[in-house]
C-alpha positions as CSV (number, residue, x, y, z in Angstrom):
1,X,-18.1,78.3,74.0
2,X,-20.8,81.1,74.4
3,X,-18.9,82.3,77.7
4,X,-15.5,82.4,75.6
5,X,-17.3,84.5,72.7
6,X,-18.7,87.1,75.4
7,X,-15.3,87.5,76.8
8,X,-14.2,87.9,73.5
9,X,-16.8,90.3,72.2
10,X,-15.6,92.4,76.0
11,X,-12.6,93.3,75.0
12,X,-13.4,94.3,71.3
13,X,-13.9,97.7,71.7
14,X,-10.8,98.8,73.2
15,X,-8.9,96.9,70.7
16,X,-10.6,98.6,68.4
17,X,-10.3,101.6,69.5
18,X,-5.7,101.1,69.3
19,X,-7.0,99.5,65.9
20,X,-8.5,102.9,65.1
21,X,-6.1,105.1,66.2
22,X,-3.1,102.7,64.1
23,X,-5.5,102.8,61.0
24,X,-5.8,106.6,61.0
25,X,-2.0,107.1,61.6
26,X,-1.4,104.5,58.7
27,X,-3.8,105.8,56.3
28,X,-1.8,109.0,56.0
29,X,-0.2,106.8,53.4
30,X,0.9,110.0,50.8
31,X,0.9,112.7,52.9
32,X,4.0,114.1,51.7
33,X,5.3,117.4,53.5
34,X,1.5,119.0,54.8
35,X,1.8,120.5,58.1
36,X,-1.2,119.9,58.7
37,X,-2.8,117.8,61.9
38,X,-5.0,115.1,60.8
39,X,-8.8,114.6,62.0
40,X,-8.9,113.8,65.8
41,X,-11.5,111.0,64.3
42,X,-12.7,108.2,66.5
43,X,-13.4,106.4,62.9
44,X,-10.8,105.3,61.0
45,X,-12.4,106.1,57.7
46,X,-14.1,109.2,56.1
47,X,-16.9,107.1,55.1
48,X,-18.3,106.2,58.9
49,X,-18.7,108.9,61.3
50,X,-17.9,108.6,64.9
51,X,-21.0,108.4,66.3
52,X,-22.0,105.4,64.3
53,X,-18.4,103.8,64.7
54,X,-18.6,104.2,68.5
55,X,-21.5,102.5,68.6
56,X,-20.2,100.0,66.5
57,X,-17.5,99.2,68.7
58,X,-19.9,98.9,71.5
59,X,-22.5,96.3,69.4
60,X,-22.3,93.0,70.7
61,X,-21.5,89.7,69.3
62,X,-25.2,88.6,68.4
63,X,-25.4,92.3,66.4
64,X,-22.3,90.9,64.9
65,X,-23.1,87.8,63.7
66,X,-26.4,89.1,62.1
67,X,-24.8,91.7,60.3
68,X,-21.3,90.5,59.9
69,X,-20.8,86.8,59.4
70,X,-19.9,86.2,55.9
71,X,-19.2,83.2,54.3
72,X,-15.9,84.2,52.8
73,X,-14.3,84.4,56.4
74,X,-14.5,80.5,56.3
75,X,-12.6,80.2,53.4
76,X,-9.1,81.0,52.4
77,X,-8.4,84.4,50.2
78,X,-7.2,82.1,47.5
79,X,-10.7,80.9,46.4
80,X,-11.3,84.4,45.3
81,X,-8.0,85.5,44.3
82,X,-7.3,86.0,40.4
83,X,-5.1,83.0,39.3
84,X,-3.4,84.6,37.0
85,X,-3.1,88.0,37.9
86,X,-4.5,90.1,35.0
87,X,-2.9,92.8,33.8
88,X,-5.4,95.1,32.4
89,X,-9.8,95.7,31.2
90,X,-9.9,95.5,27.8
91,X,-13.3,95.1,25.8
92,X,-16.5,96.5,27.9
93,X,-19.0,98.0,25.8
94,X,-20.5,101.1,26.7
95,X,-24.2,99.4,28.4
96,X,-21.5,97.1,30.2
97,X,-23.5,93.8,29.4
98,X,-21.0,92.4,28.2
99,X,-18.6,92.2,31.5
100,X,-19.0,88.5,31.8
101,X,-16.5,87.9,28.5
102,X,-14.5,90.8,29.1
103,X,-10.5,91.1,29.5
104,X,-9.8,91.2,33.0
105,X,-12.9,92.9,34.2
106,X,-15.3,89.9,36.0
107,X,-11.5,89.2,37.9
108,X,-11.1,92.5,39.0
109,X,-15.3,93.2,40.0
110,X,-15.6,89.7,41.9
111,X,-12.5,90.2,43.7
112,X,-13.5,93.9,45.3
113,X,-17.0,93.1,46.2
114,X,-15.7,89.6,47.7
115,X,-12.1,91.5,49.1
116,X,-14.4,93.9,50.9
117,X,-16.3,91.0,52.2
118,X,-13.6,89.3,53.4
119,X,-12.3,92.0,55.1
120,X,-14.7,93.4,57.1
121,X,-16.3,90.5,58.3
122,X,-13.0,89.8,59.2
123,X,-12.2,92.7,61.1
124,X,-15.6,93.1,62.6
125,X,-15.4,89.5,64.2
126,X,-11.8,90.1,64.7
127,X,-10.1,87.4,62.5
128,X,-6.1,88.8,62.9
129,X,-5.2,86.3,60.9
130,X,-7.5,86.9,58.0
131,X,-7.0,90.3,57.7
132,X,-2.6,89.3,57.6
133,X,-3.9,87.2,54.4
134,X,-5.9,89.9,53.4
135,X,-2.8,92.7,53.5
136,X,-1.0,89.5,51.6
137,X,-3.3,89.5,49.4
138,X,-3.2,93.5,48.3
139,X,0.6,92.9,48.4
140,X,0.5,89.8,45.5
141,X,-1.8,91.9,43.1
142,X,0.8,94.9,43.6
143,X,3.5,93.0,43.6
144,X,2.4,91.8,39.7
145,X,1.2,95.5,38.8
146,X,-2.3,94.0,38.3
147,X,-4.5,95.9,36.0
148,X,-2.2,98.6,35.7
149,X,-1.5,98.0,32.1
150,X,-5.7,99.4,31.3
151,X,-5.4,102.0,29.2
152,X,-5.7,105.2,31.0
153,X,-8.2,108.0,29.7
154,X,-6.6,110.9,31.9
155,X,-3.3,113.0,31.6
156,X,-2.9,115.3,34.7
157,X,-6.3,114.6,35.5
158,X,-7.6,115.7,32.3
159,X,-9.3,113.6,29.8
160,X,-8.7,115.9,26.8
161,X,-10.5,113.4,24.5
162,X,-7.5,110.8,25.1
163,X,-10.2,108.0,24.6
164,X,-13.4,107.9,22.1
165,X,-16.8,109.3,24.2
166,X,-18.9,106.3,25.0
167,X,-22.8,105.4,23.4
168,X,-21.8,105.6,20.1
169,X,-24.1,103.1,19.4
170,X,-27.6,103.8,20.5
171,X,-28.1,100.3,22.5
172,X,-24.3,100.9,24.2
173,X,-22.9,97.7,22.2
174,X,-20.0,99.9,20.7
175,X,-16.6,99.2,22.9
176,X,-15.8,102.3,25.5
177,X,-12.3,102.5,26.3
178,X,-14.0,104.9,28.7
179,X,-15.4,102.3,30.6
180,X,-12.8,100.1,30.5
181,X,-11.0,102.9,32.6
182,X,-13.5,103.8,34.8
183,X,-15.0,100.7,36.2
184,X,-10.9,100.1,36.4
185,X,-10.4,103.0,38.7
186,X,-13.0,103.2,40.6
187,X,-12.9,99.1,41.9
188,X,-9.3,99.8,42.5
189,X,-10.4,102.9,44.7
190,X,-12.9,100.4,46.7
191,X,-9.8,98.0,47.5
192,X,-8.1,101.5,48.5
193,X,-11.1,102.4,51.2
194,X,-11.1,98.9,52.8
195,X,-7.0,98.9,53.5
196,X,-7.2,102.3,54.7
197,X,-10.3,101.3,57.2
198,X,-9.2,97.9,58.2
199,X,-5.5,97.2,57.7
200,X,-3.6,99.7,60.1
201,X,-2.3,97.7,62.2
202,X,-0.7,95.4,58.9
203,X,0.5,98.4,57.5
204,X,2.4,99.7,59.9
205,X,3.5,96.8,60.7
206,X,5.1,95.3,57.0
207,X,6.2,99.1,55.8
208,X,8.4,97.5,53.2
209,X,5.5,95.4,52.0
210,X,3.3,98.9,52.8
211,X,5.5,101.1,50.8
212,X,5.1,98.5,47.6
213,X,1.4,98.4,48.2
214,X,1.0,102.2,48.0
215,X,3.0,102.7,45.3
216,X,0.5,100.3,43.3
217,X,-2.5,102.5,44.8
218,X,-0.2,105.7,43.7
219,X,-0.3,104.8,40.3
220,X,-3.9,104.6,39.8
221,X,-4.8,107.4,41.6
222,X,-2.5,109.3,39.4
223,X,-5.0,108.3,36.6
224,X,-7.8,109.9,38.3
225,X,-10.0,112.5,36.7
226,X,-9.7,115.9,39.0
227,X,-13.3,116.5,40.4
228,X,-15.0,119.3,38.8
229,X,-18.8,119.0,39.8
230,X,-20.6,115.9,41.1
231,X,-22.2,113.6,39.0
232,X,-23.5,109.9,39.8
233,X,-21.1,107.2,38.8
234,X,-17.7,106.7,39.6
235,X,-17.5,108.0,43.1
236,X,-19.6,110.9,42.5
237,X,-17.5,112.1,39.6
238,X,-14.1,111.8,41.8
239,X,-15.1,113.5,44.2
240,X,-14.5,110.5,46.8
241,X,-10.9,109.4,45.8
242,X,-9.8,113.2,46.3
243,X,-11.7,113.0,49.6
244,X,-9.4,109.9,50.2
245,X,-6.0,111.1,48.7
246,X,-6.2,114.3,51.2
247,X,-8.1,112.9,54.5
248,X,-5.0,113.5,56.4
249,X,-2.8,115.2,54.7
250,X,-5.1,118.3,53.9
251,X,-8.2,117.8,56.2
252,X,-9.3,121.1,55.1
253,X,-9.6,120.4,51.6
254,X,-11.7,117.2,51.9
255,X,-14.0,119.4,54.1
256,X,-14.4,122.0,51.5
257,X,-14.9,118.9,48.6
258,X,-17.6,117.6,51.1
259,X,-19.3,120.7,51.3
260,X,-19.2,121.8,47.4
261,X,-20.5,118.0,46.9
262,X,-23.3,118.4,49.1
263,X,-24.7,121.9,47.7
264,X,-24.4,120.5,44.3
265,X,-26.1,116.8,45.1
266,X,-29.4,119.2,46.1
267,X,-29.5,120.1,42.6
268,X,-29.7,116.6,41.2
269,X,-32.4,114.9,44.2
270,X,-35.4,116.4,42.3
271,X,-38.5,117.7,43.9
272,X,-40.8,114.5,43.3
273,X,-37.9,112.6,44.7
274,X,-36.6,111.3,41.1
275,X,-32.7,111.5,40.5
276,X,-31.0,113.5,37.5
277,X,-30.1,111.6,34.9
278,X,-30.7,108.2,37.1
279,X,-34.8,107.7,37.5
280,X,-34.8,108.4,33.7
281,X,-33.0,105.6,32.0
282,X,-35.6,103.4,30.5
283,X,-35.7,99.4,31.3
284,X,-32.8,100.2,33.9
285,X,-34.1,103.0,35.4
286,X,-34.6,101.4,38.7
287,X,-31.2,100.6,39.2
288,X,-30.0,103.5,38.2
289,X,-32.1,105.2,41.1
290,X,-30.6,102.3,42.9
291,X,-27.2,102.9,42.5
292,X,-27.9,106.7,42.7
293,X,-29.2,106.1,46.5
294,X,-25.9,104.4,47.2
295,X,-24.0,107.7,46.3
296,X,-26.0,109.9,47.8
297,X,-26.8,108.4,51.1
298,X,-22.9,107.3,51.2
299,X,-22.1,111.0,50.4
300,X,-24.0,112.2,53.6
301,X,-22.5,110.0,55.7
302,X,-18.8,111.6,54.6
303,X,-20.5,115.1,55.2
304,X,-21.2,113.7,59.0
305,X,-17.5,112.8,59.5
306,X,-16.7,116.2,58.4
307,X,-19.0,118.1,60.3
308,X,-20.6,119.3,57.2
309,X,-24.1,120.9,57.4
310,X,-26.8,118.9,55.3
311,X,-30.1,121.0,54.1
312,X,-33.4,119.4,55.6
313,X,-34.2,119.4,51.7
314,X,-32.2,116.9,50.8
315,X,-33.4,114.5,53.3
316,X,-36.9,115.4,53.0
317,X,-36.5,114.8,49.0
318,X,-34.5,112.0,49.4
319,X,-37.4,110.0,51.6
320,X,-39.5,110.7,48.1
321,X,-36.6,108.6,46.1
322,X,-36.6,106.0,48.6
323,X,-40.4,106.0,48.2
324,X,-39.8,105.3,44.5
325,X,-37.4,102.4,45.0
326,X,-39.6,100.7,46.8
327,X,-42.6,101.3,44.6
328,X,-40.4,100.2,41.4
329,X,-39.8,96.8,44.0
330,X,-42.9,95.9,44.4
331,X,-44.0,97.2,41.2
332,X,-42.1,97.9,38.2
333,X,-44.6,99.8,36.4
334,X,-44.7,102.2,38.9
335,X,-41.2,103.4,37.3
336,X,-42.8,104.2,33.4
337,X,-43.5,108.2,34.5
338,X,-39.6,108.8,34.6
339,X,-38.3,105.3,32.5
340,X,-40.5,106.8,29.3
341,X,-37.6,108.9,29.1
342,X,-35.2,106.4,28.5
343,X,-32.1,108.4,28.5
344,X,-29.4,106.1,27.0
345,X,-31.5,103.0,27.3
346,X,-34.1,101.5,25.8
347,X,-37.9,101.2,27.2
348,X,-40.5,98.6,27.8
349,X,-43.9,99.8,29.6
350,X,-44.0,98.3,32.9
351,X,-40.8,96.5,32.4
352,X,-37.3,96.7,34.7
353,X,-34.2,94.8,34.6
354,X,-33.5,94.2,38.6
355,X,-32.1,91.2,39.1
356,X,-32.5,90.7,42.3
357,X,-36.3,92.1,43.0
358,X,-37.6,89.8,45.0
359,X,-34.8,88.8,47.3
360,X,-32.7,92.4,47.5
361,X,-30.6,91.0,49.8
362,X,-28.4,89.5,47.3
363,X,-27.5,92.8,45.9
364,X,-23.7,93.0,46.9
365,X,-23.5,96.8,45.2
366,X,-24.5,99.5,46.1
367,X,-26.3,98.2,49.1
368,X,-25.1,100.4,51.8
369,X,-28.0,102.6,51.9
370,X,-30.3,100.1,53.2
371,X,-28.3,99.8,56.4
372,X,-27.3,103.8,57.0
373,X,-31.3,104.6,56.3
374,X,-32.6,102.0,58.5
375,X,-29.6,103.3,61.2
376,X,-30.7,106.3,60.6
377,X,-34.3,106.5,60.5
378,X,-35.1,103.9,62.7
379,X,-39.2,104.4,63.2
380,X,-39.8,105.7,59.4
381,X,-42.2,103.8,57.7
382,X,-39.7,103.0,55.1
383,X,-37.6,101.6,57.0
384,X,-39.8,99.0,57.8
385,X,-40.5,98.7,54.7
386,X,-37.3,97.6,53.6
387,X,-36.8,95.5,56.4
388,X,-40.2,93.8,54.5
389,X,-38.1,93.6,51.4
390,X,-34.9,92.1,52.9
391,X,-36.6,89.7,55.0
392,X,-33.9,89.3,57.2
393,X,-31.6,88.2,54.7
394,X,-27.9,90.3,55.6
395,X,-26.0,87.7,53.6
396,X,-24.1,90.7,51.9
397,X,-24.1,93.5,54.4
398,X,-20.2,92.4,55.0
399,X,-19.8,94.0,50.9
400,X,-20.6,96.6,49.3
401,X,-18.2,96.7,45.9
402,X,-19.4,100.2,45.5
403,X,-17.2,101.3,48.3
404,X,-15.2,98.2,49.2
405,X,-16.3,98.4,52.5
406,X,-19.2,96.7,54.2
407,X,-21.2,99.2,55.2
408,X,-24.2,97.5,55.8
409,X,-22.4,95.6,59.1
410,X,-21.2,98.8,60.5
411,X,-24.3,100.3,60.3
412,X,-25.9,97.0,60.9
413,X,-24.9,96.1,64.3
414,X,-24.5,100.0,65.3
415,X,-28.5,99.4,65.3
416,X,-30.2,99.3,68.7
């Protein structure tokens, strides 16, 4: 069995590499009449630059199976697959604590984290037929418009006060047809990344079933707020699903949205290594600053793909934040300096809602930045640190429903 598995785990990388080359051709999937030639790009997304994707093709099956053996690659897509399909979010309140009794929403957020799951683990351990179910499975939900009847908040990419602003109620329990539209979009964006990094060779395969499957993506990214400045939440305030709409089409102008998002995102990684707006928000403030490190350290990595220059300020300020997150793990009274502040929140001295503290691990959002710091920074002292807090537990490095890619076994087994 072990001889079969290296023989397997040979040949990988080259069929990765006419994987690669199918996805990049078939994730020009709106490119409309542009002249222009798309990214010579070893990686097939915008996300992973080549250097970590070559080395990902070259990791071996051991580096695999840590980093990419999820459990939802032994079981069929049906166990996570909304029965019935919903048709829309309707009812989150503006602190979103409420998602559990919500229209339509737990459907739609357990599906992307578990999709991206699913698919990369699938792909990474090279499971053709899983990743068939999984293009299947993308063609169901859009052949039932799922979701797309969520009221939309944007016309032409302007909100123009279409819905009510959100925290009307000082504790966030008034209903935000704002979020209801946001968290929509941006999970449906997540599915979008994963079937443009994984599922080339099913989409140019099934262009009937490809063409129906687009048109669904089409229609919510036609709801999409046009990216202004960055801000953290939803993509970096749209910035990543323009990135995505344009990577082949107009190459030029993701480049130049990359490198307006990364002068800005100096602005907002303050000097003591707090986040604007994130490190501030009382009893949530830690995963806030989190979440925050997701975006950012995500947001670099897309810079990399593009060749974009990143200022040795922003990494040596960003080793203060990850600093902080630890701190805040080991200690949540170490976050009261900033959490006092409690920006749209409320506040308890020493007190942090984290669910997953002690076993990190289990976060399945947002946990991408683990694995690009620690593949990046291999002998910093927080990187072992980290290593401390996730105790070799990789359970989730296959998902990441921030992106809807897994991340964390990319980077994962791209380690050396």
């Amino acid at each position: 069995m072990l001889f079969v598995k290296s023989i397997k785990f040979f040949i990988l990388p080259l069929m990765i590499i006419f994987s690669s080359l199918e996805a990049s051709t078939a994730a020009n999937w709106n490119n409309g009449n542009s002249s222009e030639k798309p990214l010579e790009r070893a990686s097939p997304s915008f996300f992973i630059p080549d250097d970590i994707w070559l080395a990902f093709e070259a990791s071996d099956y051991d580096s695999r199976q840590t980093f990419c053996n999820d459990e939802y690659t032994r079981q069929r897509i049906s166990n996570f697959m909304p029965n019935p399909i919903p048709k829309r979010v309707k009812g989150l309140n503006s602190r979103m604590d409420n998602r559990d009794s919500v229209e339509g929403f737990l459907e739609l957020d357990k599906f992307t984290e578990q999709f991206a799951s699913y698919l990369t683990a699938s792909f990474a351990l090279q499971e053709d037929r899983r990743l068939n179910s999984a293009f299947e499975a993308l063609y169901t939900l859009a052949s039932n418009s799922a979701w797309l009847d969520t009221k939309s908040c944007t016309k032409n990419g302007e909100m123009k006060s279409i819905c009510p602003p959100d925290w009307q109620d000082p504790n966030g329990q008034d209903l935000s047809q704002q979020k209801d539209w946001g968290s929509t979009q941006a999970r449906i964006m997540h599915l979008h990344y994963g079937y443009q990094t994984f599922l080339g060779s099913q989409i140019t395969s099934n262009s009937e079933k490809s063409d129906l499957i687009n048109s669904w993506f089409d229609n919510f990214y036609a709801r999409n707020k046009k990216p202004q400045d960055i801000y953290f939440g939803l993509d970096l305030g749209w910035f990543w699903p323009e990135i995505a709409k344009n990577y082949n089409s107009n190459p030029a102008k993701g480049k130049k949205l990359i490198s307006k998002a990364i002068k800005q995102l100096d602005a907002l990684i303050l000097k003591d290594g707090s986040l604007e707006d994130r490190t501030t928000r009382g009893d949530r403030a830690l995963w806030y600053h989190y979440e925050a490190l997701g975006e950012i350290y995500i947001t670099l990595e897309i810079a990399r793909h593009f060749d974009v220059n990143i200022p040795p300020s922003i990494e040596e300020k960003l080793e203060k934040s990850v600093e902080i997150f630890i701190a805040g793990v080991k200690d949540p009274a170490s976050m009261d300096k900033w959490a006092k502040q409690a920006v749209r929140s409320t506040y308890k001295p020493g007190e942090q809602q984290f669910k997953f503290r002690h076993d990190i691990g289990k976060y399945s959002w947002a946990n991408s930045w683990f694995y690009i710091f620690m593949a990046r920074n291999a002998e910093h002292k927080s990187t072992k640190a980290l290593k401390e807090l996730l105790a070799g537990n990789y359970e989730n490095a296959t998902t990441d429903g921030m992106v809807g890619i897994g991340l964390g076994c990319i980077y994962g087994a791209s380690i050396k």
